[in-house]
Backbone as ProteinMPNN parsed JSONL, in Angstrom:
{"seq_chain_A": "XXXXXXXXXXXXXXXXXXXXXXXXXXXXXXXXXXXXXXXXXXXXXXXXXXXXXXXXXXXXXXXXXXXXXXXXXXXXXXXXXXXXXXXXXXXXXXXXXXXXXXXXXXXXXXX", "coords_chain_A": {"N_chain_A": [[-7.111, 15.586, 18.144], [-3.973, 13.531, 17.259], [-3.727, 10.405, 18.54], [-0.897, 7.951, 19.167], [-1.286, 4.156, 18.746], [-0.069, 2.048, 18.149], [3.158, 1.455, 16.886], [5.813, 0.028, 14.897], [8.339, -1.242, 13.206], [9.722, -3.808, 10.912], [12.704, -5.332, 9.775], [12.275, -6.937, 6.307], [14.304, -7.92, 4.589], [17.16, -7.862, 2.098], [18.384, -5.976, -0.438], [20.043, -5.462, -3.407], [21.779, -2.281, -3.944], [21.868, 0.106, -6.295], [24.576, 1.931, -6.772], [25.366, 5.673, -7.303], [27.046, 5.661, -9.252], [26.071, 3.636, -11.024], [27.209, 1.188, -10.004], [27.08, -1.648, -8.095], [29.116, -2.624, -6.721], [30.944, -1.798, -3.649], [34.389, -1.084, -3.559], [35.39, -4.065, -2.512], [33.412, -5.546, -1.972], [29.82, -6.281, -2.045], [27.293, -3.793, -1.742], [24.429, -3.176, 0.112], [21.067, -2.59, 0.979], [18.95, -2.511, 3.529], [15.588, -3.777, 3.623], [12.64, -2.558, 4.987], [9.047, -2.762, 6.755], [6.699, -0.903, 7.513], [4.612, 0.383, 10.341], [2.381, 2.405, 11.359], [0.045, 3.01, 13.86], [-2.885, 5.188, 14.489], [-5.057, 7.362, 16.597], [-8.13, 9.141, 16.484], [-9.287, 10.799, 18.827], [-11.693, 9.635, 21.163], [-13.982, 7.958, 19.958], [-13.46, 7.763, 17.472], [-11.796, 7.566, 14.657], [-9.672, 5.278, 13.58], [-6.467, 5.215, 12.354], [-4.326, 3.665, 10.007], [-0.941, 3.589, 9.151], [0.828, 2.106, 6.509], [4.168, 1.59, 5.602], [6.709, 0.987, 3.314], [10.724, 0.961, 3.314], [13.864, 1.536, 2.176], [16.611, 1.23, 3.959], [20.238, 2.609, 4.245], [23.097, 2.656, 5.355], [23.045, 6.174, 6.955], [20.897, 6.691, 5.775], [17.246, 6.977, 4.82], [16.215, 6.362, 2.081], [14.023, 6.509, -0.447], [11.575, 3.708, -2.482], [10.311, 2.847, -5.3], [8.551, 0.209, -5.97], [6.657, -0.643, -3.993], [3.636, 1.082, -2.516], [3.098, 3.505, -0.237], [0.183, 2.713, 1.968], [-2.617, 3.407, 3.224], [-4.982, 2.982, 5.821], [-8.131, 3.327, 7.376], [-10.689, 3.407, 9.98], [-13.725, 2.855, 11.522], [-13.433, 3.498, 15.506], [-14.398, 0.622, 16.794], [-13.621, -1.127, 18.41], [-11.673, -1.873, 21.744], [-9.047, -0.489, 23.369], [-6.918, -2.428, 23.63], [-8.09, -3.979, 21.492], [-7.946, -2.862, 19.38], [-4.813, -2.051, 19.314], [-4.034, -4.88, 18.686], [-4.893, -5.624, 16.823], [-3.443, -3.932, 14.623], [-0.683, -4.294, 14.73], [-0.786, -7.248, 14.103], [-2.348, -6.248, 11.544], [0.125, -4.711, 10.466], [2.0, -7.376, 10.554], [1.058, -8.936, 8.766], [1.112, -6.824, 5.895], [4.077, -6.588, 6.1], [4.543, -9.429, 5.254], [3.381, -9.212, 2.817], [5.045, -7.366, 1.534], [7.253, -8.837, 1.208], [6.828, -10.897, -0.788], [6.284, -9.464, -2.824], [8.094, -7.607, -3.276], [10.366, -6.678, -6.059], [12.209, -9.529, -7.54], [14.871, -9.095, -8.771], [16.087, -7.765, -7.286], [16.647, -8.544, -4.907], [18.544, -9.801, -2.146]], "CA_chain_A": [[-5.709, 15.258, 18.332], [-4.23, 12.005, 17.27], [-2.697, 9.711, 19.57], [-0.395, 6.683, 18.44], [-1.636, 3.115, 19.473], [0.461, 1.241, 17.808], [4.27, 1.977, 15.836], [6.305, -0.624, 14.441], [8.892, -1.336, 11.992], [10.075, -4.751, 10.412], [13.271, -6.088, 8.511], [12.242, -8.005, 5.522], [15.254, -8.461, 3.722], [18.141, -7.056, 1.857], [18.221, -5.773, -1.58], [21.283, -4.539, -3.759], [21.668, -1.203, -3.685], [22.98, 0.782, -6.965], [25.235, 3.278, -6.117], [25.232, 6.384, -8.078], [28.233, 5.27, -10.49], [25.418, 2.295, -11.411], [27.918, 0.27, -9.921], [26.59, -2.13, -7.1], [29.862, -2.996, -5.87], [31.91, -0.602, -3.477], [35.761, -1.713, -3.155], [35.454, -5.676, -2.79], [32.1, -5.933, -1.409], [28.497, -5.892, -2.416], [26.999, -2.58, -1.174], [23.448, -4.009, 0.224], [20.586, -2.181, 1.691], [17.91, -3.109, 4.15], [14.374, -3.361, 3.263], [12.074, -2.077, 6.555], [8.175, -2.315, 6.875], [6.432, 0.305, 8.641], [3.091, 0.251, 10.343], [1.898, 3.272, 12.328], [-1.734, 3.021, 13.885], [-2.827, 6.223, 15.793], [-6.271, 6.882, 17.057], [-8.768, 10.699, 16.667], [-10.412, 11.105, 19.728], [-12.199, 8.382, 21.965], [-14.501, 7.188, 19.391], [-13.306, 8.449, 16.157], [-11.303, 7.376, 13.493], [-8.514, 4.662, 13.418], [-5.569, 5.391, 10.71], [-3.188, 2.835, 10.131], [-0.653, 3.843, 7.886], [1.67, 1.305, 6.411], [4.89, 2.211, 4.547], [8.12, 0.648, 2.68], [11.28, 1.873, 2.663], [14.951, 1.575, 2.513], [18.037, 2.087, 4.979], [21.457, 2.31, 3.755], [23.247, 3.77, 6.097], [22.102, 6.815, 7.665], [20.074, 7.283, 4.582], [15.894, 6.281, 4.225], [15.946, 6.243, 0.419], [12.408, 6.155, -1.228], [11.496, 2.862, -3.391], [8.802, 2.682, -5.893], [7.576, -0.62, -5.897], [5.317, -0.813, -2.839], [3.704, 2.046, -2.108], [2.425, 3.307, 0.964], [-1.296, 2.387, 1.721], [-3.308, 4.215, 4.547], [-6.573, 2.19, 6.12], [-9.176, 4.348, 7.992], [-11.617, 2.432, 10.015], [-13.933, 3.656, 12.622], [-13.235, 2.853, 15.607], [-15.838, 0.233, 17.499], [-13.234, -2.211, 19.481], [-11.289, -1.57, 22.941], [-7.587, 0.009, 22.883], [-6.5, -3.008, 23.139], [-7.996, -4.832, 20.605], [-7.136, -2.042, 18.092], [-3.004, -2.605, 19.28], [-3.576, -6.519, 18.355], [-5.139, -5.524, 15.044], [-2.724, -3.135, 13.819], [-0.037, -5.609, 15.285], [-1.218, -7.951, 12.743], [-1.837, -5.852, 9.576], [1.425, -5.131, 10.151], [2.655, -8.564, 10.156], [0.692, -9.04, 6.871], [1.527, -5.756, 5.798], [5.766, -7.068, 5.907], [4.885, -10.603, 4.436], [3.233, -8.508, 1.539], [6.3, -6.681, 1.028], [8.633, -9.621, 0.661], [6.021, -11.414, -1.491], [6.14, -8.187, -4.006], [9.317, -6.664, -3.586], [11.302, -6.945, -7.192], [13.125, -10.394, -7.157], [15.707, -9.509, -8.861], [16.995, -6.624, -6.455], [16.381, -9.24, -3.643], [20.141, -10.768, -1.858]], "C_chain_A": [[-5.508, 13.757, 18.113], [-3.523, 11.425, 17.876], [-2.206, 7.732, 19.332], [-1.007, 5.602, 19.427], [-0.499, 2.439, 19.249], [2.211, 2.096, 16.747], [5.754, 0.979, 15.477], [7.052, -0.968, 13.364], [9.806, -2.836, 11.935], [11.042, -4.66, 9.106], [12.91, -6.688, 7.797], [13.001, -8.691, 4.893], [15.993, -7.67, 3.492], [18.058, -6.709, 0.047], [20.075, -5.08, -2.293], [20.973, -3.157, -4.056], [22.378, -0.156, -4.978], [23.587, 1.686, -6.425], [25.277, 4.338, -7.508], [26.59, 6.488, -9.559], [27.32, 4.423, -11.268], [26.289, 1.252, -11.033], [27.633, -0.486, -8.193], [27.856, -2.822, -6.178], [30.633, -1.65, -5.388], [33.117, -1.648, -2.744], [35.425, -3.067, -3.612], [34.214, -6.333, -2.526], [30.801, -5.978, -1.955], [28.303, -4.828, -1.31], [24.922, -3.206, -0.598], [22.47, -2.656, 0.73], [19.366, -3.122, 2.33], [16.643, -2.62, 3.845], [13.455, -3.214, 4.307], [10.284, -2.067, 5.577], [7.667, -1.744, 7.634], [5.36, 0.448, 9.271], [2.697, 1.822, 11.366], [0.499, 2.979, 12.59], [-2.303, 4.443, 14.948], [-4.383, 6.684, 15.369], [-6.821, 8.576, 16.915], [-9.615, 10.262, 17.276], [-10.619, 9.764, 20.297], [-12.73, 7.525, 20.968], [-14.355, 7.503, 17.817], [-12.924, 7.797, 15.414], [-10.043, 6.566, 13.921], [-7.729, 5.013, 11.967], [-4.407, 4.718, 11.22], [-2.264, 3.012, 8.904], [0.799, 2.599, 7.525], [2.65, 1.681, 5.106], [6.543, 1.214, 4.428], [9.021, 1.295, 2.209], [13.083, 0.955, 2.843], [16.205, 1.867, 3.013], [19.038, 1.546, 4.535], [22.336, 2.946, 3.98], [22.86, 4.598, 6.877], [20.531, 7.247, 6.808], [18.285, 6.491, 4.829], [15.489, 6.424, 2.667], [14.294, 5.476, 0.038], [12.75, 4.652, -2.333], [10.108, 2.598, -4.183], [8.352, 1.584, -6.142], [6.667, -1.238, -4.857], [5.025, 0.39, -2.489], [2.77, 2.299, -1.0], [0.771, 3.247, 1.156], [-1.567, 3.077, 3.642], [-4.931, 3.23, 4.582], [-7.01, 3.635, 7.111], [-10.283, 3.443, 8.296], [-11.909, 2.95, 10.871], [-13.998, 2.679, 14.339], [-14.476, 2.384, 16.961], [-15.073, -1.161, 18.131], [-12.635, -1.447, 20.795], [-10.067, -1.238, 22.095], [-7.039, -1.639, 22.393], [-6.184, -4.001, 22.283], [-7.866, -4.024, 19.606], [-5.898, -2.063, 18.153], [-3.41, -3.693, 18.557], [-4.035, -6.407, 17.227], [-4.232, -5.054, 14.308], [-1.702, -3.672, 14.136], [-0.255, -6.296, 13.869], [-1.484, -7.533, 11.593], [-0.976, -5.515, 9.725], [2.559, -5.919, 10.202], [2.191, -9.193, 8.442], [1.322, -8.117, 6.002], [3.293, -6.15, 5.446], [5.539, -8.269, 5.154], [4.535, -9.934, 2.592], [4.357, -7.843, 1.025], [7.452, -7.97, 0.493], [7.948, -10.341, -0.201], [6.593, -10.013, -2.988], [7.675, -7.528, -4.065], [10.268, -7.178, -4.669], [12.053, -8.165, -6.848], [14.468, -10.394, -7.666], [16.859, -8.312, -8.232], [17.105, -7.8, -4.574], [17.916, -10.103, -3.372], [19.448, -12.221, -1.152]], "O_chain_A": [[-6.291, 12.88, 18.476], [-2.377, 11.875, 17.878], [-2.896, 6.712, 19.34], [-1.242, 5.863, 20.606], [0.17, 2.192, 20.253], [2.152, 3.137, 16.093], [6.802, 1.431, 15.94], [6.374, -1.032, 12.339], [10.575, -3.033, 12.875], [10.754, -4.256, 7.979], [13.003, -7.789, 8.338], [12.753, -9.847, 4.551], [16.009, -6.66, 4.196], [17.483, -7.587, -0.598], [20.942, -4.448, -1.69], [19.831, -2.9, -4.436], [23.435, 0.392, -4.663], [23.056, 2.297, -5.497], [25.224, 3.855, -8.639], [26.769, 7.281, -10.483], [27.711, 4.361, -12.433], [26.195, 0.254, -11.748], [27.982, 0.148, -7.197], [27.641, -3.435, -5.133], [30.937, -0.708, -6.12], [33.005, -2.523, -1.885], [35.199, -3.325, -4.794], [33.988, -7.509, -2.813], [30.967, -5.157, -2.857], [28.901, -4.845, -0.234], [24.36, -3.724, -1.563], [23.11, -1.616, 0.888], [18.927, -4.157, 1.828], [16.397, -1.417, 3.762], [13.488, -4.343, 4.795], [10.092, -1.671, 4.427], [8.092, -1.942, 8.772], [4.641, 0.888, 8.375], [3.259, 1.659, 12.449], [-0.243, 2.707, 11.646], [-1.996, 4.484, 16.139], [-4.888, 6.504, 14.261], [-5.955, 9.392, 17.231], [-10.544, 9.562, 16.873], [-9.87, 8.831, 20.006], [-12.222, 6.409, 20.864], [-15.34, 7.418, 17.083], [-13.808, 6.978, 15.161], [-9.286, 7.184, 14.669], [-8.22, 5.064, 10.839], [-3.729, 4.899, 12.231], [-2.645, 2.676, 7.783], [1.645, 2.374, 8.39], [2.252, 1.972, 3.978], [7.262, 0.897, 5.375], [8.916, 2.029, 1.227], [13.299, -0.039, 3.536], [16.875, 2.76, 2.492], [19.108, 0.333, 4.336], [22.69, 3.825, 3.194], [22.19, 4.101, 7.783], [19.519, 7.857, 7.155], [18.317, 5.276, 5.024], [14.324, 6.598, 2.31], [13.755, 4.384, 0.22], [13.843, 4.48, -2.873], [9.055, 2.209, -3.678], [7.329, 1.786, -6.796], [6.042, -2.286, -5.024], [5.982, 1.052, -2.087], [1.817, 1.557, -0.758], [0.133, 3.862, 0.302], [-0.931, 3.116, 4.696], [-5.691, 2.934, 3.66], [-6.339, 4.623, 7.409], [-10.852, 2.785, 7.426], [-11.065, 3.626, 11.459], [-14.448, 1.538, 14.436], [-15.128, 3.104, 17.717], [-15.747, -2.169, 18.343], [-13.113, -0.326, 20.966], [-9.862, -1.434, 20.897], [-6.816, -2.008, 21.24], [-5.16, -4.65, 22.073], [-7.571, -4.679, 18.607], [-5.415, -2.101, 17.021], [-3.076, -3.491, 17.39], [-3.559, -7.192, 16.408], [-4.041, -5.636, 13.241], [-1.285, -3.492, 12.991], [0.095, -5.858, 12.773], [-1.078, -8.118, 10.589], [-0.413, -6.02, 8.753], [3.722, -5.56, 10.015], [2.783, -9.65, 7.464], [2.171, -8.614, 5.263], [3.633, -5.874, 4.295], [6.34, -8.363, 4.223], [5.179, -10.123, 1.56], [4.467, -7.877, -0.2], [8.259, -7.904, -0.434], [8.896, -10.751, -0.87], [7.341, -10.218, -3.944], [8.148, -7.007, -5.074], [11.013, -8.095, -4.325], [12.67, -8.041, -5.79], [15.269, -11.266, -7.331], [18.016, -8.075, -8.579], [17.604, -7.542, -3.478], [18.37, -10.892, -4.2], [20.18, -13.148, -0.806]]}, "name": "protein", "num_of_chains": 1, "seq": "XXXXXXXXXXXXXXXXXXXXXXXXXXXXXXXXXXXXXXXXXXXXXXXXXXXXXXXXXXXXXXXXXXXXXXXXXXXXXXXXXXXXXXXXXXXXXXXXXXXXXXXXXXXXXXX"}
């Protein structure tokens, strides 16, 4: 059974958002969405298996709209620290984990 340690999600930024006309403005406004990083870390068993899964996506609205230029990456590490030094790890790759995203994410969809 796996049991979450860690679950976190980070704003990075804002991106324009086409709308399905291809038209990025609605009415008078720019139409924007938010760019979110995602980290989950959750634990099999006492001494088993760490999986940290880290994922990029976009909210626009009620919507999570898929984006293909980062795609999600899964670590697997076994695990040989305390709980809580596996929180402060997965904590931190997913502070790297979000700077990588705004580093990479298309610049010219970036507001």
């Amino acid at each position: 059974m796996m049991t979450t340690l860690f679950e976190q999600e980070t704003e990075v930024g804002k991106c324009s958002c086409p709308l399905e006309d291809n038209d990025t403005f609605k009415y008078a406004e720019p139409d924007y969405s938010l760019i979110y990083a995602q980290t989950i870390a959750s634990m099999n068993g006492h001494k088993g298996l760490l999986r940290v899964e880290h994922h990029c996506y976009l909210r626009h609205g009620g919507e999570v709209p898929d984006q293909p230029w980062i795609k999600p990456e899964v670590i697997l590490e076994p695990v040989t620290q305390s709980k809580e030094e596996l929180i402060e790890w997965a904590r931190q790759a997913h502070e790297k984990f979000a700077e990588q995203v705004r580093k990479r994410f298309p610049e010219e969809y970036l507001v």
